[in-house]
DSSP file (Angstrom, degrees, kcal/mol; ACC not computed):
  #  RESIDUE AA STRUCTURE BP1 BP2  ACC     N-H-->O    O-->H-N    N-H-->O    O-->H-N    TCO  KAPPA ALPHA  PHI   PSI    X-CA   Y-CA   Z-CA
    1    1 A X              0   0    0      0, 0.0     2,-0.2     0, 0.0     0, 0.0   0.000 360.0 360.0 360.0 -28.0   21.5   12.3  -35.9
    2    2 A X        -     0   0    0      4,-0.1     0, 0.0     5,-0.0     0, 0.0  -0.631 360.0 -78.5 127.4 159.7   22.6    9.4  -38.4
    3    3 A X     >  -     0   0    0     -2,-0.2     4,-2.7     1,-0.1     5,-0.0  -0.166  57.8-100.1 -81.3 168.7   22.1    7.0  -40.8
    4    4 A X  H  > S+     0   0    0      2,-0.3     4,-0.5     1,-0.2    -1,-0.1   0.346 123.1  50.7 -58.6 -20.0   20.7    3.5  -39.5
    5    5 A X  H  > S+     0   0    0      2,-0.2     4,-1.6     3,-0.1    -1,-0.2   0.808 108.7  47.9 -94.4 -26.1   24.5    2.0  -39.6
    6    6 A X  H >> S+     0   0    0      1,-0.3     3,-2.0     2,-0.2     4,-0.9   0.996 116.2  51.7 -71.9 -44.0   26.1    4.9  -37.7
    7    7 A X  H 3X S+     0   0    0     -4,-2.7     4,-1.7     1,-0.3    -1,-0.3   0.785 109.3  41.6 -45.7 -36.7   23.1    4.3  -35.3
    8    8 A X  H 3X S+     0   0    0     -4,-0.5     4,-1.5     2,-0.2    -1,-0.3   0.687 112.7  60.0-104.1   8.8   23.4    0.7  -34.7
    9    9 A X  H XX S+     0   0    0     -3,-2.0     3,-2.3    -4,-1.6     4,-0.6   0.927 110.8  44.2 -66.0 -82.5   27.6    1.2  -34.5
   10   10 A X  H 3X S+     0   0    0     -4,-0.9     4,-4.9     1,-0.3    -2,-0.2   0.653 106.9  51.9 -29.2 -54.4   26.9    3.3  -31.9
   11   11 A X  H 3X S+     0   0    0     -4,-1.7     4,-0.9    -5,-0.3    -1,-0.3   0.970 117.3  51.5 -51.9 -41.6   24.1    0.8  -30.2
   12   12 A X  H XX S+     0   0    0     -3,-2.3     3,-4.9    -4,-1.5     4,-1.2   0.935 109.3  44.7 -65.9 -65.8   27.3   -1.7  -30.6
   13   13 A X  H 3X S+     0   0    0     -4,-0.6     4,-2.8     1,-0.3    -1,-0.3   0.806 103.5  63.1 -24.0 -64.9   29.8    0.3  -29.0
   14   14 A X  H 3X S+     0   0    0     -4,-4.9     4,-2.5    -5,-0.3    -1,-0.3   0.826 102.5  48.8 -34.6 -36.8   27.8    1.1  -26.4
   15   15 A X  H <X S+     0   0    0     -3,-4.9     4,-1.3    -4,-0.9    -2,-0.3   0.975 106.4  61.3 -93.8 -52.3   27.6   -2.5  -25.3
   16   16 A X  H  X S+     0   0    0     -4,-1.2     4,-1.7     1,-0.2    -1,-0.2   0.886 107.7  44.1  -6.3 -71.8   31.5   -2.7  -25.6
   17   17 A X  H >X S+     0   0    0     -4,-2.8     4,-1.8     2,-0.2     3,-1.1   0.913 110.0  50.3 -72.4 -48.5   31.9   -0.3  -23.2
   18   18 A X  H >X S+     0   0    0     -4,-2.5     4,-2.8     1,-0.3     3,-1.2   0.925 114.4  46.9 -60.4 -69.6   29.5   -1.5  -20.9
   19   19 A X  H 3X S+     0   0    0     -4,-1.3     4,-2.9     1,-0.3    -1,-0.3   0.665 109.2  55.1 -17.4 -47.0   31.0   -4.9  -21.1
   20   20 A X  H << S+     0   0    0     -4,-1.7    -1,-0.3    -3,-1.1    -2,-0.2   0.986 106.9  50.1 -65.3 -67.4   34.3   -3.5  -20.7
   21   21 A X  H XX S+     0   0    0     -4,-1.8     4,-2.5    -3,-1.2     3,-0.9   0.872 101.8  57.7 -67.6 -23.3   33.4   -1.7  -17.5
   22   22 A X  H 3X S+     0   0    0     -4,-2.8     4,-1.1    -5,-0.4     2,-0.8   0.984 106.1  53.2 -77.1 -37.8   31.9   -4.7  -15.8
   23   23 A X  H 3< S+     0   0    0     -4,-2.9    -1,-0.3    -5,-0.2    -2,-0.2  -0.065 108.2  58.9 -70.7  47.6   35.4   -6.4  -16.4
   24   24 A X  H X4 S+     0   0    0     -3,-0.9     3,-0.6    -2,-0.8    -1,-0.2   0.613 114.7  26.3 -70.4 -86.1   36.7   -3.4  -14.7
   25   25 A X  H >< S+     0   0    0     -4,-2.5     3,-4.3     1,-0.3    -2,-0.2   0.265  83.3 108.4 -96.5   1.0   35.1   -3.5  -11.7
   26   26 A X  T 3< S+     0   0    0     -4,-1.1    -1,-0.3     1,-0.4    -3,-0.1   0.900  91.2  42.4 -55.9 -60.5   34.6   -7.3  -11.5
   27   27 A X  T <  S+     0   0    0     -3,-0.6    -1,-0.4     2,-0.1     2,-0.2   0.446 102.1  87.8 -71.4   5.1   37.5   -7.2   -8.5
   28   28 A X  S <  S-     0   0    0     -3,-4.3     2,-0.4     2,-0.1    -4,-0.0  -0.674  72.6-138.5-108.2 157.7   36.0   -4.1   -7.0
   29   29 A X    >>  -     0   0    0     -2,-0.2     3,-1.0     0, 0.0     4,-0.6  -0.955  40.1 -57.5-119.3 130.2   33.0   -4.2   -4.2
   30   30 A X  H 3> S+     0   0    0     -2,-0.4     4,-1.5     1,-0.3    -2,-0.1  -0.134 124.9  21.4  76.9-128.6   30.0   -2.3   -3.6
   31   31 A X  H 3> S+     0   0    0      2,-0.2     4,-1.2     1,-0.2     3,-0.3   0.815 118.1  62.4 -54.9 -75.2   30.4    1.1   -3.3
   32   32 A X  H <> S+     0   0    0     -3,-1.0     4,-3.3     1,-0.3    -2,-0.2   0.790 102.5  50.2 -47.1 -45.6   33.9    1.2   -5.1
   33   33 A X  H  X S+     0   0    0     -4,-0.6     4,-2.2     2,-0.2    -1,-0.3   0.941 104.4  53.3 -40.8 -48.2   32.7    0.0   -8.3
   34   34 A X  H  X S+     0   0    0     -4,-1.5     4,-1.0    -3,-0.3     5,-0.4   0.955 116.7  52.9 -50.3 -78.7   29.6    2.9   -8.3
   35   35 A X  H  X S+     0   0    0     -4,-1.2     4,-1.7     1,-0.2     3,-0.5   0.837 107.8  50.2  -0.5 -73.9   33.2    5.0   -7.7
   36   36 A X  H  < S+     0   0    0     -4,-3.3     5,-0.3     1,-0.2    -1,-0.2   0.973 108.0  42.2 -26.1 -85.9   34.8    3.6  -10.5
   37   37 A X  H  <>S+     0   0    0     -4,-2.2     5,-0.9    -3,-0.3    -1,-0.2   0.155 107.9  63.9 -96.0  18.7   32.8    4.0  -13.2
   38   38 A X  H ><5S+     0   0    0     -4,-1.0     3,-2.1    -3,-0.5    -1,-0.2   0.572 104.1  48.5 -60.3 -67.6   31.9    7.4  -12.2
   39   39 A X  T 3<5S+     0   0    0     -4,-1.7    -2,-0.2    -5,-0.4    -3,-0.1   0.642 102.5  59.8 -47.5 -12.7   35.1    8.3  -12.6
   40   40 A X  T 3 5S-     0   0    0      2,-0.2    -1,-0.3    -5,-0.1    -3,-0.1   0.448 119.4-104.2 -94.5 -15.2   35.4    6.8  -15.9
   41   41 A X  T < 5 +     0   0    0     -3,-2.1     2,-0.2     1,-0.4    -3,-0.1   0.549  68.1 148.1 110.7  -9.4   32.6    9.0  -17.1
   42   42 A X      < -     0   0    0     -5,-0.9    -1,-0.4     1,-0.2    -2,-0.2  -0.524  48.1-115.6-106.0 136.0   29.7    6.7  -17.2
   43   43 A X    >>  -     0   0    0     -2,-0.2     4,-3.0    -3,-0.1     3,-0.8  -0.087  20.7-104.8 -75.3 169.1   26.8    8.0  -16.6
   44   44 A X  H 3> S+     0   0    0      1,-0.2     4,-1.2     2,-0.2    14,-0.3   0.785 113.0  44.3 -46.8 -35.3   24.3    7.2  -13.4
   45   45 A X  H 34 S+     0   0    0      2,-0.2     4,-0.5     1,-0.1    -1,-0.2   0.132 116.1  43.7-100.3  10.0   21.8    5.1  -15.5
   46   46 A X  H <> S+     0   0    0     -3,-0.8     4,-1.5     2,-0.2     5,-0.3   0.752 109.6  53.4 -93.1 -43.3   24.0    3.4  -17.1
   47   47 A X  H >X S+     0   0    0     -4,-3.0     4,-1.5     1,-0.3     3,-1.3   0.833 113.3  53.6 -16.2 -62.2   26.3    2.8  -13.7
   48   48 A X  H >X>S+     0   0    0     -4,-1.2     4,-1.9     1,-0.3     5,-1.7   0.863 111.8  43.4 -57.6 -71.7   22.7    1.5  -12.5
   49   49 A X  H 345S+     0   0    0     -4,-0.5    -1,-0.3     1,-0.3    -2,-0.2   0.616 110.6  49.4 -22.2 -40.8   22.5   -0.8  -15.6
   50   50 A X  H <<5S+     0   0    0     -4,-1.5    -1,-0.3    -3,-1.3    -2,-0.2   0.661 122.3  32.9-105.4 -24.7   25.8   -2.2  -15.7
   51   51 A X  H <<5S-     0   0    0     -3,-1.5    -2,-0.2    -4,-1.5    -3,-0.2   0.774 108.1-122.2 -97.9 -36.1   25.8   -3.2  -11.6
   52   52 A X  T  <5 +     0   0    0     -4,-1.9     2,-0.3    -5,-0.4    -3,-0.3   0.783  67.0 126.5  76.7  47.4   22.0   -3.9  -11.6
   53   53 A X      < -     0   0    0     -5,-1.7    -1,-0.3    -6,-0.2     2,-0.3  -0.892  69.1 -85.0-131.5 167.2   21.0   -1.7   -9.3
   54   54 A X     >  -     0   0    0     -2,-0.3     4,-0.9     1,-0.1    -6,-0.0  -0.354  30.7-123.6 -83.0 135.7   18.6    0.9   -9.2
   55   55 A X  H  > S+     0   0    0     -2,-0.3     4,-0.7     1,-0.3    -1,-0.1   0.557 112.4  66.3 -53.4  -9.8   19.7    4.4  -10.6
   56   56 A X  H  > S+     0   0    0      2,-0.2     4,-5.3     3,-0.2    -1,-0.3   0.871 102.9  44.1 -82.5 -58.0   18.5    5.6   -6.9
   57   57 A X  H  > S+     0   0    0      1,-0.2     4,-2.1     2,-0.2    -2,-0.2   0.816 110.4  54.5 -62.8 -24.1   21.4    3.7   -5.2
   58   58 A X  H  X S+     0   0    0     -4,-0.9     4,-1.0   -14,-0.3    -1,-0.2   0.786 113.2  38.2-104.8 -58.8   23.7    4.7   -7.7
   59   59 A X  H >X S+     0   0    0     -4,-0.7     4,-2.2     2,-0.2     3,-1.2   0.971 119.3  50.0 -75.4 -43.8   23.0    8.7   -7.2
   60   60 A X  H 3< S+     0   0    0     -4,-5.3     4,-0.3     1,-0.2     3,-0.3   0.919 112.6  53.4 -50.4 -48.9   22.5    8.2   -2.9
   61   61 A X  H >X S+     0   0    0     -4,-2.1     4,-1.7     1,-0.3     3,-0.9   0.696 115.6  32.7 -79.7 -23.4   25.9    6.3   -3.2
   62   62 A X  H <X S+     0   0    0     -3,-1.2     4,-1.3    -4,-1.0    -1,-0.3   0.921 114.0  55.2 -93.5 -49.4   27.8    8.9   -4.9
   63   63 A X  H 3< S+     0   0    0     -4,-2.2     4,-0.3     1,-0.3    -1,-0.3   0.278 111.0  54.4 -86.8  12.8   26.0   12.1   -3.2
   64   64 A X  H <> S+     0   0    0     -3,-0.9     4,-2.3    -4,-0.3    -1,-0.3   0.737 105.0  52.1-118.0 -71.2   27.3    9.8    0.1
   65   65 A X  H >X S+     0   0    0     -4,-1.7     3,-2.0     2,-0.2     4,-0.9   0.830 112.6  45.9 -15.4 -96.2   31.0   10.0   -1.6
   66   66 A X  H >X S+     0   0    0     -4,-1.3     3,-3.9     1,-0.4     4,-1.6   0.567 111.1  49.8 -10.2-101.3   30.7   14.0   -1.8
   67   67 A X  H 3> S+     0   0    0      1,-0.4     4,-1.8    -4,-0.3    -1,-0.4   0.528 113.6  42.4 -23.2 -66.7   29.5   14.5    1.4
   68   68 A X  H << S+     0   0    0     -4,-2.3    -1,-0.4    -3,-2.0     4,-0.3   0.496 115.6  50.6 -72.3  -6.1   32.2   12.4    3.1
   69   69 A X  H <X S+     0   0    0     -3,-3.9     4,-2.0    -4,-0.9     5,-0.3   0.819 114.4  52.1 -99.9 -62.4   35.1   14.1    0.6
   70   70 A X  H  X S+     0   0    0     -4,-1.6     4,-2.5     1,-0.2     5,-0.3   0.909 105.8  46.3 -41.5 -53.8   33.5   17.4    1.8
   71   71 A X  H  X S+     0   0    0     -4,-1.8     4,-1.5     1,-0.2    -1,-0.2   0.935 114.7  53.1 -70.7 -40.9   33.6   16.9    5.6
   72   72 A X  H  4 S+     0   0    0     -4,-0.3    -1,-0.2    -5,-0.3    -2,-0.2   0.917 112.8  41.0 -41.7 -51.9   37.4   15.7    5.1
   73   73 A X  H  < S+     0   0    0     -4,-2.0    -1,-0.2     1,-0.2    -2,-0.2   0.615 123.3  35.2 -57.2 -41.3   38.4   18.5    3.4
   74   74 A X  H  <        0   0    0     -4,-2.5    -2,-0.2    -5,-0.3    -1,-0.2   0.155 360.0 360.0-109.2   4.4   36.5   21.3    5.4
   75   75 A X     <        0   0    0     -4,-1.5    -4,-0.1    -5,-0.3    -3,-0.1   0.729 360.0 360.0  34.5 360.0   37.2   18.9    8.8
């Protein structure tokens, strides 16, 4: 996969981004953060990491999103 430096650039990097995305969402509430940083690409368990919340609320809140985007759309 890579040598032991690319590996722990990577570990570093990782934690950049997450950092980065909690000053993202820092002005954002709830719901709209999970939103966010979906949209950014970040995955569910990290989402769940990065808010503290459980990787459960993270997928119900999205699969809540959908659902409500759907109904709009299809009235």
């Amino acid at each position: 996969m890579g040598t032991p430096a690319e590996l722990q650039i990577i570990e570093k990097l990782d934690v950049i981004i997450k950092l980065l995305a909690v000053g993202l969402v820092r002005a954002k509430e709830g719901r709209e953060q999970i939103l966010f940083l979906h949209q950014l690409g970040i995955s569910n368990k990290d989402i769940a990491e990065i808010l503290g919340k459980t990787q459960n609320t993270v997928n119900a809140t999205l699969s809540q999103s959908r659902k409500k985007k759907n109904e709009k759309e299809h009235g």
